[in-house]
PyMOL CGO cylinders between C-alpha atoms (Angstrom):
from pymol import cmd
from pymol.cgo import CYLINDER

trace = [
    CYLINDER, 18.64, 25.83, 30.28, 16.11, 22.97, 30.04, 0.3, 1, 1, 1, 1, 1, 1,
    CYLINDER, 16.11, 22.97, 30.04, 13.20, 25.22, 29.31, 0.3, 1, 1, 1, 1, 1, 1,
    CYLINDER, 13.20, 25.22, 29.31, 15.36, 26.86, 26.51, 0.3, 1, 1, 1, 1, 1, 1,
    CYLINDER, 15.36, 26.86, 26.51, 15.72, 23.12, 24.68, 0.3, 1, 1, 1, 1, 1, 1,
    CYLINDER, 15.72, 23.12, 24.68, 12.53, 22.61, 24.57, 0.3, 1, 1, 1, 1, 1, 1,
    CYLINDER, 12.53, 22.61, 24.57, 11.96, 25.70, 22.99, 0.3, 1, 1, 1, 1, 1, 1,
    CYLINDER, 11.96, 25.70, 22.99, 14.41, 24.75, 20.27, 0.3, 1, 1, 1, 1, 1, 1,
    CYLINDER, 14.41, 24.75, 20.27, 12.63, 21.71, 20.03, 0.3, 1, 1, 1, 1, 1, 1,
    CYLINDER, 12.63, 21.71, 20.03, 9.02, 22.83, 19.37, 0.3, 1, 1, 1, 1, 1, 1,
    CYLINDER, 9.02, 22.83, 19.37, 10.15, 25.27, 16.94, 0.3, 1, 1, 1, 1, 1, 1,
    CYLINDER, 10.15, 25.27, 16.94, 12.26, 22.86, 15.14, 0.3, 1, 1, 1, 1, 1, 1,
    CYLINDER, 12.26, 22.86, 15.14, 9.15, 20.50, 14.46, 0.3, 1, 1, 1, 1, 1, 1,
    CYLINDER, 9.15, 20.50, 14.46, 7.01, 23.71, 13.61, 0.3, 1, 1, 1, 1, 1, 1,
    CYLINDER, 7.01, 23.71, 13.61, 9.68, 24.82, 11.08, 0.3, 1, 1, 1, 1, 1, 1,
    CYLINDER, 9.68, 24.82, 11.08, 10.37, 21.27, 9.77, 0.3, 1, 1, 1, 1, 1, 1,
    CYLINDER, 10.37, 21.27, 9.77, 6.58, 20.85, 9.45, 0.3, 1, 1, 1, 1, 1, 1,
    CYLINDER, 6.58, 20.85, 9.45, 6.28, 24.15, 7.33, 0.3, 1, 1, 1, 1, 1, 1,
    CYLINDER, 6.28, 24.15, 7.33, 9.00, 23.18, 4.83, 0.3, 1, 1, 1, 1, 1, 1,
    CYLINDER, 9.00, 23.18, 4.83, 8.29, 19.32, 4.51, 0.3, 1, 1, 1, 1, 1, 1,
    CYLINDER, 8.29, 19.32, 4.51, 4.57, 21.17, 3.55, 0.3, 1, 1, 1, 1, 1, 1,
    CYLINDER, 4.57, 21.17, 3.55, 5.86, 22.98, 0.61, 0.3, 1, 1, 1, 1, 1, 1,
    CYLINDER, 5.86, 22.98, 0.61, 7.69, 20.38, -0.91, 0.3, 1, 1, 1, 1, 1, 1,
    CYLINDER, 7.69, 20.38, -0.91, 5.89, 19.58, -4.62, 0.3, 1, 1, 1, 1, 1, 1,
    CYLINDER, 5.89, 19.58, -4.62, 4.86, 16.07, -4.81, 0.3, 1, 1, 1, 1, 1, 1,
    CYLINDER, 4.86, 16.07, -4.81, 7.77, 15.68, -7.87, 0.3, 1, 1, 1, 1, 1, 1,
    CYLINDER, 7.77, 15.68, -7.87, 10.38, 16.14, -4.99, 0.3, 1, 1, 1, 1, 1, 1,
    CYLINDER, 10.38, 16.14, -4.99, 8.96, 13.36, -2.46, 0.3, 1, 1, 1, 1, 1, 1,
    CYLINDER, 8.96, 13.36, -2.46, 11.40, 10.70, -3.71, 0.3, 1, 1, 1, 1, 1, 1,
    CYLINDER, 11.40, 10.70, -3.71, 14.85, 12.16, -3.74, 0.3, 1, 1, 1, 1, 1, 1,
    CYLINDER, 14.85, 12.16, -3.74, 14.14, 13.91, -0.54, 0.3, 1, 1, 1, 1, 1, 1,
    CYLINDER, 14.14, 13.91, -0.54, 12.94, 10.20, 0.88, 0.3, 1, 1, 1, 1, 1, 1,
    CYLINDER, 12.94, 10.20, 0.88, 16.08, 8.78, -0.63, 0.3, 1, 1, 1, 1, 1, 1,
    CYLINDER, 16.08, 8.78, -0.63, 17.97, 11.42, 1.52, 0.3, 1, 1, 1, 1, 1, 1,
    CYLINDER, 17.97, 11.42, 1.52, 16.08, 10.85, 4.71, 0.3, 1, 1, 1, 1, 1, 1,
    CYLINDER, 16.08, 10.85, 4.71, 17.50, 7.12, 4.37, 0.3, 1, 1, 1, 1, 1, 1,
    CYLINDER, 17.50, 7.12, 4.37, 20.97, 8.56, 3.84, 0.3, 1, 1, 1, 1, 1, 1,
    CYLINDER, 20.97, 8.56, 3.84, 20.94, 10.45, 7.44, 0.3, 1, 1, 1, 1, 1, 1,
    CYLINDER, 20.94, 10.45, 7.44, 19.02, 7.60, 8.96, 0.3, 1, 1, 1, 1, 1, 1,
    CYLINDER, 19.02, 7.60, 8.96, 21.91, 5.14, 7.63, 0.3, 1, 1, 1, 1, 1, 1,
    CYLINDER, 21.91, 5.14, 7.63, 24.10, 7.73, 9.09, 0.3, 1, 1, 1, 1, 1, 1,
    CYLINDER, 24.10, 7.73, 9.09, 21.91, 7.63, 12.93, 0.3, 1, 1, 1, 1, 1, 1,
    CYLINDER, 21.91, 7.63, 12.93, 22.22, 3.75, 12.33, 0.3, 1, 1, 1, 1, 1, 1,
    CYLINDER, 22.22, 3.75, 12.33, 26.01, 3.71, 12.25, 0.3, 1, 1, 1, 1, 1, 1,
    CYLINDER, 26.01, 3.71, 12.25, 26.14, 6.30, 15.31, 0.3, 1, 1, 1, 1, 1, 1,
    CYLINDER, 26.14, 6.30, 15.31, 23.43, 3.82, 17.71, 0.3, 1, 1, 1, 1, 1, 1,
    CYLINDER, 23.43, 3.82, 17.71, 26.42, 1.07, 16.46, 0.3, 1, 1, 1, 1, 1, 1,
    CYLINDER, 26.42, 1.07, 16.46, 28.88, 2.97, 17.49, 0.3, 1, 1, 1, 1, 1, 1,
    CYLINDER, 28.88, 2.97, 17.49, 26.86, 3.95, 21.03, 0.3, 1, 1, 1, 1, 1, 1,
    CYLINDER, 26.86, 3.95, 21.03, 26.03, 0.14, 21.96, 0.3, 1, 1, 1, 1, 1, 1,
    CYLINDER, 26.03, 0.14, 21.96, 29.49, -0.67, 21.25, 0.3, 1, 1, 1, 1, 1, 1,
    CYLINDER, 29.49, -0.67, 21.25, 31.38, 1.90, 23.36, 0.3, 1, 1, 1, 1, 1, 1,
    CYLINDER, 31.38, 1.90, 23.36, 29.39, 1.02, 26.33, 0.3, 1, 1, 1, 1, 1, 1,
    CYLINDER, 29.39, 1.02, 26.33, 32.06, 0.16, 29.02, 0.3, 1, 1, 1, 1, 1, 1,
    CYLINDER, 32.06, 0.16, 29.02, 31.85, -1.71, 31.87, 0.3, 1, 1, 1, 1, 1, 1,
    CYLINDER, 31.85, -1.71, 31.87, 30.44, -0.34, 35.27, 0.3, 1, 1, 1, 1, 1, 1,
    CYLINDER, 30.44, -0.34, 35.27, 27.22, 0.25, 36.87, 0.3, 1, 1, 1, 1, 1, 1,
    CYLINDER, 27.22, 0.25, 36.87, 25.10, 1.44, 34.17, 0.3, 1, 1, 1, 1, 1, 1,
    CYLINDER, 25.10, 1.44, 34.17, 26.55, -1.21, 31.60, 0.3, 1, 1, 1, 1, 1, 1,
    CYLINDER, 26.55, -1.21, 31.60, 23.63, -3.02, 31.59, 0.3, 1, 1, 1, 1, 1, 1,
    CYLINDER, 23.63, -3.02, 31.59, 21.82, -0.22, 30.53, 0.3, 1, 1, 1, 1, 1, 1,
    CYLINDER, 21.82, -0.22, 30.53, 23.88, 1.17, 28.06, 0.3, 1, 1, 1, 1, 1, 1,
    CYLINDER, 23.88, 1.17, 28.06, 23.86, -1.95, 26.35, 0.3, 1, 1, 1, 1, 1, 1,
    CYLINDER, 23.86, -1.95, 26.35, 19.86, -2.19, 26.24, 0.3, 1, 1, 1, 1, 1, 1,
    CYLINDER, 19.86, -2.19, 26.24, 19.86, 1.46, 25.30, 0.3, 1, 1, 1, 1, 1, 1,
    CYLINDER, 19.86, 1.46, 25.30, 22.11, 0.59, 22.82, 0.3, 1, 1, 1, 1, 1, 1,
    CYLINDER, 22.11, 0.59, 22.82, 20.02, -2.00, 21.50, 0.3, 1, 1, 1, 1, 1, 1,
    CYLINDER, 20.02, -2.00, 21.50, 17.02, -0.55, 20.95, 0.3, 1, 1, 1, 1, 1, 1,
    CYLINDER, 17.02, -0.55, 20.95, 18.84, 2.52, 18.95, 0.3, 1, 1, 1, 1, 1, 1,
    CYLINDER, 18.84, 2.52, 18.95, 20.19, -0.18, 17.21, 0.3, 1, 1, 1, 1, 1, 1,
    CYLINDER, 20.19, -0.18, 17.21, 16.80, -1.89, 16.19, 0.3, 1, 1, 1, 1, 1, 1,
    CYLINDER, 16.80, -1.89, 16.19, 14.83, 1.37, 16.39, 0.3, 1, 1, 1, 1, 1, 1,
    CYLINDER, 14.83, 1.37, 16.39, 17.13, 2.85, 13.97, 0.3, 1, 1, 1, 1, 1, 1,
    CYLINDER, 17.13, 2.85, 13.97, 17.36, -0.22, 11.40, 0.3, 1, 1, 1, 1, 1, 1,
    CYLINDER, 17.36, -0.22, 11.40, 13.69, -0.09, 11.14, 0.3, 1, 1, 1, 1, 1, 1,
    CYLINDER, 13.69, -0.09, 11.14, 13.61, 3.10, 9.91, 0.3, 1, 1, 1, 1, 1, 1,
    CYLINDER, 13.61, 3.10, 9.91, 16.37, 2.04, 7.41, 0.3, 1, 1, 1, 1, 1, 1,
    CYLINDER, 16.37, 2.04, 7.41, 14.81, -0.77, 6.24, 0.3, 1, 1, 1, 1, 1, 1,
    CYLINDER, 14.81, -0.77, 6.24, 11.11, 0.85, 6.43, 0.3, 1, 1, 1, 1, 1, 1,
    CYLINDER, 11.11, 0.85, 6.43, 12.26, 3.61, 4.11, 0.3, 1, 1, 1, 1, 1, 1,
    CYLINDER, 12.26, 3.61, 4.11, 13.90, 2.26, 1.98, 0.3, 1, 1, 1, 1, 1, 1,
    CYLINDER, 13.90, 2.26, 1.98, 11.10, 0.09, 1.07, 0.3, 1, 1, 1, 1, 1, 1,
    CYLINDER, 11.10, 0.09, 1.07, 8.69, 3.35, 0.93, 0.3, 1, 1, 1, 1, 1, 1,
    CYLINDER, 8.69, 3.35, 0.93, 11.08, 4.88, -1.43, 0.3, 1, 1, 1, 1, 1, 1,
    CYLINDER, 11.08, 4.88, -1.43, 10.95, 1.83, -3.46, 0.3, 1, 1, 1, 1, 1, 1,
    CYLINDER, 10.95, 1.83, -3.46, 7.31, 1.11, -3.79, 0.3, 1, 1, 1, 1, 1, 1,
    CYLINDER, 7.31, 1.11, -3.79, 7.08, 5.24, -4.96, 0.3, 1, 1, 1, 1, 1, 1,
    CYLINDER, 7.08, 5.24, -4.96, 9.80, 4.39, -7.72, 0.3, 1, 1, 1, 1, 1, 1,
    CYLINDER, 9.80, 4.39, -7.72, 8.10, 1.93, -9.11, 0.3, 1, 1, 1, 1, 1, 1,
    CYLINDER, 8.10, 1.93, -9.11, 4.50, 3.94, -9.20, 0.3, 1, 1, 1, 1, 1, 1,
    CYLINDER, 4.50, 3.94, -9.20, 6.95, 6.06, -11.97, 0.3, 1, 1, 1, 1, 1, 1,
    CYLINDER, 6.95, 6.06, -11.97, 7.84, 3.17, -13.66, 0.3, 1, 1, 1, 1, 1, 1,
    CYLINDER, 7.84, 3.17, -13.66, 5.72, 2.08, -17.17, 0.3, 1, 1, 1, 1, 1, 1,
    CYLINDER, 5.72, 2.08, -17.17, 3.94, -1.02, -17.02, 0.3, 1, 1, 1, 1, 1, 1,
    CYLINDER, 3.94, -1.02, -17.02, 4.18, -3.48, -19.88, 0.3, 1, 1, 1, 1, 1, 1,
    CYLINDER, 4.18, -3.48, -19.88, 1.39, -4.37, -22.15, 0.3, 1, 1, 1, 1, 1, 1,
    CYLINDER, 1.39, -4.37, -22.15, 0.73, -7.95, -22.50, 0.3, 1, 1, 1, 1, 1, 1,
    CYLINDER, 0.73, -7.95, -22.50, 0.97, -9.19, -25.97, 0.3, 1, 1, 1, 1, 1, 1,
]
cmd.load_cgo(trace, "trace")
């Protein structure tokens, strides 16, 4: 069973690789403004995950775990969203100085 996830796994990247390739340079920033969308969406679920931890033995854990999902994922967030920015504005016409 394990063996067969890992599988999925390595093909996945090999298959994600071999699309994100193709991609025309004229697509890069809607399909960064989408990545943000799903990692705003894995931001909410860590959230969600560090908040549900309940109380027993491996509380202390979940709550750490939690934590760095939490930070890990509002990194990404934040990270991308300033990436997609910084490519909108390489679009953008510069003024002339008069």
């Amino acid at each position: 069973m394990q063996i067969e996830l890992i599988y999925i796994l390595i093909l996945a990247g090999f298959v994600g690789f071999e699309i994100i390739k193709k991609v025309t340079p004229t697509l890069h920033t809607p399909l960064m403004s989408a990545t943000n969308a799903i990692s705003g969406i894995s931001l909410v679920g860590s959230l969600v995950a560090a908040g549900v931890a309940g109380g027993g033995v491996n509380s202390d854990i979940s709550h750490l775990l939690g934590f760095v999902a939490v930070t890990a994922a509002t990194i990404n967030v934040v990270g991308g969203f300033m990436i997609t920015e910084r490519m909108l504005k390489m679009f953008k016409k510069k003024e002339r100085k008069s």
